[in-house]
C-alpha positions in Angstrom: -3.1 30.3 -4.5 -6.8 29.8 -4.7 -8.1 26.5 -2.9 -9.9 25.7 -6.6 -6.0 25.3 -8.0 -5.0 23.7 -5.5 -6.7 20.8 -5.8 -5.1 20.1 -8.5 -1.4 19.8 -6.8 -3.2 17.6 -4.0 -4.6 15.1 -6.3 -1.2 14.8 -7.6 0.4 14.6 -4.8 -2.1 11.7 -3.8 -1.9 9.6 -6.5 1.7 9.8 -6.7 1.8 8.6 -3.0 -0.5 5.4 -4.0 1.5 4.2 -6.8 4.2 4.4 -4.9 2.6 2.5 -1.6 1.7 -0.1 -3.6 5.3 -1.1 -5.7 6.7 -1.0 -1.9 4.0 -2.9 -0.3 3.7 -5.4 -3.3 7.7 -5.7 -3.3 8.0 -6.0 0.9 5.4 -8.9 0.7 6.9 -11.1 -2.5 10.4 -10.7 -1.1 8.7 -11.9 2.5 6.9 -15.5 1.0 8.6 -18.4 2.0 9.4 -21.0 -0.2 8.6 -22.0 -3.1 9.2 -18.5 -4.2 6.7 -16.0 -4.8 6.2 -15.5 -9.1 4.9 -12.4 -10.5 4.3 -14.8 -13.1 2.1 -17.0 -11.9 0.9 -16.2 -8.6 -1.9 -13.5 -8.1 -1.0 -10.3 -6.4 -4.2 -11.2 -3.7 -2.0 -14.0 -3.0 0.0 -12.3 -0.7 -3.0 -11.1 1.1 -4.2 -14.4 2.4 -3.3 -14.9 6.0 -3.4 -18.8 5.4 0.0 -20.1 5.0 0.2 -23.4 3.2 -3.0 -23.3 1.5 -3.3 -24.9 -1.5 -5.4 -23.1 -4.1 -5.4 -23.6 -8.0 -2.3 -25.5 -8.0 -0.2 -23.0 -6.2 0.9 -23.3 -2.3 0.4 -20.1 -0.7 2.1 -18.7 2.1 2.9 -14.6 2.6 4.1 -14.1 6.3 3.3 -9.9 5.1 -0.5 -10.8 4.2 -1.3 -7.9 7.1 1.0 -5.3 5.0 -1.0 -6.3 1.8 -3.9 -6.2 2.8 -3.7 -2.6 4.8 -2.0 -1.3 0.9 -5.4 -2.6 -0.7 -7.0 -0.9 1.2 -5.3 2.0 1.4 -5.2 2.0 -2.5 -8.6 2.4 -2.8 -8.9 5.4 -0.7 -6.2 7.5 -1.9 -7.3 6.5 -5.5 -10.7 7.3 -5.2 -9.4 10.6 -3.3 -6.9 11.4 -6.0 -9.7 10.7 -8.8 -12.1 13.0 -6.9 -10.2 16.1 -6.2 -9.4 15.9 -10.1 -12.9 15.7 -11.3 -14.0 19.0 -8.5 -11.4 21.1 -10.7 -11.7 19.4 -14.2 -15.8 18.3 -14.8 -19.0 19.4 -13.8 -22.2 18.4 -14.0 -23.4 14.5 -14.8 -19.8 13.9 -15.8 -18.1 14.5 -12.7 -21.0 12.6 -11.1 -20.2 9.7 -13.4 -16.3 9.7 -12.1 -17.2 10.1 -8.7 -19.4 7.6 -8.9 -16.8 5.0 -10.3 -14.4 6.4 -7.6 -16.4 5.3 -5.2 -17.3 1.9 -6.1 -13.2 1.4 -6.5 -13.2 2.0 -3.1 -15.6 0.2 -2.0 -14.6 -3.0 -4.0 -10.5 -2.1 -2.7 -11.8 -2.4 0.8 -13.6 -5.9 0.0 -10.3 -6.9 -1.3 -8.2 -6.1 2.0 -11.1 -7.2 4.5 -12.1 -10.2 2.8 -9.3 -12.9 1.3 -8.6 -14.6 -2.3 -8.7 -17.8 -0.2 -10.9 -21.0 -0.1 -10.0 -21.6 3.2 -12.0 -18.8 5.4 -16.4 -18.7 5.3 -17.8 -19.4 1.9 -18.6 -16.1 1.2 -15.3 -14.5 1.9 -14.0 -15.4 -1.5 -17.3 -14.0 -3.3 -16.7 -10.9 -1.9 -12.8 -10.6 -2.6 -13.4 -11.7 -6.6 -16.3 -9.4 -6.9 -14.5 -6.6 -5.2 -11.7 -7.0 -6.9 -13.5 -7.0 -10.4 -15.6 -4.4 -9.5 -12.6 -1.7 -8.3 -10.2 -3.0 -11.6 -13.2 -2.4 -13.9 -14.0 1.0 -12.3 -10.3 2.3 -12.2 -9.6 1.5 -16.1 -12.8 2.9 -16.7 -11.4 6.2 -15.4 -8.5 6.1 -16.9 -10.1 5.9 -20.0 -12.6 8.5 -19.2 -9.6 11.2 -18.7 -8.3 10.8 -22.2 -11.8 10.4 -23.9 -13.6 13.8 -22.3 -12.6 16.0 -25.0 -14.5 19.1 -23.0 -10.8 18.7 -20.5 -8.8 20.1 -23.7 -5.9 17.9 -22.7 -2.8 17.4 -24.6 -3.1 14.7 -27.4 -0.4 12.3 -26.2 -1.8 12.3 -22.6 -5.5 11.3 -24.3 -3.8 8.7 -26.2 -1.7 7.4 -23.3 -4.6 7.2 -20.9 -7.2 5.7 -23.4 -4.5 3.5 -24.9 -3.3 2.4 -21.1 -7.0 2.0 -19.9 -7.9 -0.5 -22.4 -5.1 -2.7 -22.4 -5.4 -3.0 -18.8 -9.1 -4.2 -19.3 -8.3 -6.2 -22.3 -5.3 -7.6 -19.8 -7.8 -8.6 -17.3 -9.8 -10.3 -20.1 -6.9 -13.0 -20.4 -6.6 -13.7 -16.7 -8.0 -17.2 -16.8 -6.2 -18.0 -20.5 -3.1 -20.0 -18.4 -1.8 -20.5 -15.0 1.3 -20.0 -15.9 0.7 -16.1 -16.7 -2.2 -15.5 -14.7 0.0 -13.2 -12.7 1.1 -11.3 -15.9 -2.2 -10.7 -17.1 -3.6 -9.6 -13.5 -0.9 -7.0 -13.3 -1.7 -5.8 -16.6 -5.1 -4.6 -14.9 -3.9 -3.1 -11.8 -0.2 -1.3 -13.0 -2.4 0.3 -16.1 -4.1 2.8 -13.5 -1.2 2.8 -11.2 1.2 4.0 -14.4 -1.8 6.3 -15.3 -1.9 7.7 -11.5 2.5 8.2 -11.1 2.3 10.1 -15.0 -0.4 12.1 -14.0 1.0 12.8 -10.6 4.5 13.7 -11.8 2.9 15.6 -14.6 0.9 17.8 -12.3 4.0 18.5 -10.3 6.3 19.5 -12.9 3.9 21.5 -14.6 3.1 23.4 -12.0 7.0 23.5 -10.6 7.7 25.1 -14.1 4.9 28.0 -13.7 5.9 31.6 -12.9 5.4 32.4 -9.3 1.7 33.6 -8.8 0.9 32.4 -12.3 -2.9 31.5 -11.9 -2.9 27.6 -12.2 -5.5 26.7 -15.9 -8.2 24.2 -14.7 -7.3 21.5 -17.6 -4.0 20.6 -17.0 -3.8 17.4 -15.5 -1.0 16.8 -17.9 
């Protein structure tokens, strides 16, 4: 197989492997916070990064004994995102438009590994907060972005329900960031709505890349728009 199609399968494989490091590490930490209870609800998922157990923040008392696992799955998020996103756009756009994605990519990265190093906590140097919020808002904005770039680029020649899904998936998770602040009590809804759209987007078009290409004759030549 050609290294140009196999890009392809590696992206996949990539972005498969980050929405799956994240439901694990995500899941590990919650199950790990001491009492009250952690609440998918109501608590933000950068609450289980900060290291400061006991702090009390925005009327909730936070304590995640697995801040270290969180933060090292932020981080790692952003890399294998940006990775996944980037191998995609050196098989599937050229010119300013692969620029564009690579570009967004990038900054993901770079806001994911403000998130890990730096802590949703008002407890540590005054900037340290700063730097986790505008990370954080930066990487969210940049990911959905994406998302919604792969179903609106009409020169990919992608199926119609995979547009729709990532266009329709990418905007409700930037609309979902939108109501963040509405209520505390579903602050942790609303957050998740921004993250799990690009991780959803990343496992369907991981598993769709894989079956696809499981399902292709033996030395069939892999098409360069098929991410789905």
């Amino acid at each position: 197989m050609p290294r140009k199609n196999r890009l392809p399968l590696a992206a996949a494989a990539v972005l498969l492997l980050n929405a799956v490091q994240w439901v694990v590490s995500e899941a590990v930490a919650a199950a790990a916070w001491t009492s009250p209870p952690y609440s998918y609800a109501t608590n933000y998922i950068s609450d289980l990064g900060v290291p400061d157990c006991g702090t009390h923040y925005q009327g909730r008392t936070i304590c995640s004994p697995d801040h270290t696992l969180m933060n090292t799955s932020f981080i790692v998020q952003g890399i294998l995102f940006a990775t996944g996103v980037v191998l995609l756009a050196a098989t599937l756009l050229t010119g300013r438009a692969r620029r564009v994605v690579v570009a967004l990519a990038a900054a993901h990265a770079v806001g994911f590994l403000l998130v890990g190093l730096f802590h949703g906590s008002p407890d540590g140097p005054g900037y340290s907060l700063a730097l986790h919020v505008g990370g954080a808002a930066v990487a969210i904005l940049c990911a959905n972005t994406i998302v919604i770039l792969a179903g609106s680029l009409s020169r990919l020649r992608l199926p119609r329900a995979y547009r729709v899904f990532s266009i329709a998936v990418g905007a409700l998770g930037l609309l979902g960031e939108a109501f963040v602040g509405a209520s505390t009590s579903t602050a942790g809804i609303f957050e998740r709505g921004g993250v799990y759209s690009w991780l959803l987007w990343s496992a369907v078009t991981g598993v769709s890349l894989l079956v696809r290409h499981a399902r292709r004759p033996a030395g069939a030549r892999m098409p360069e728009n098929v991410p789905a």
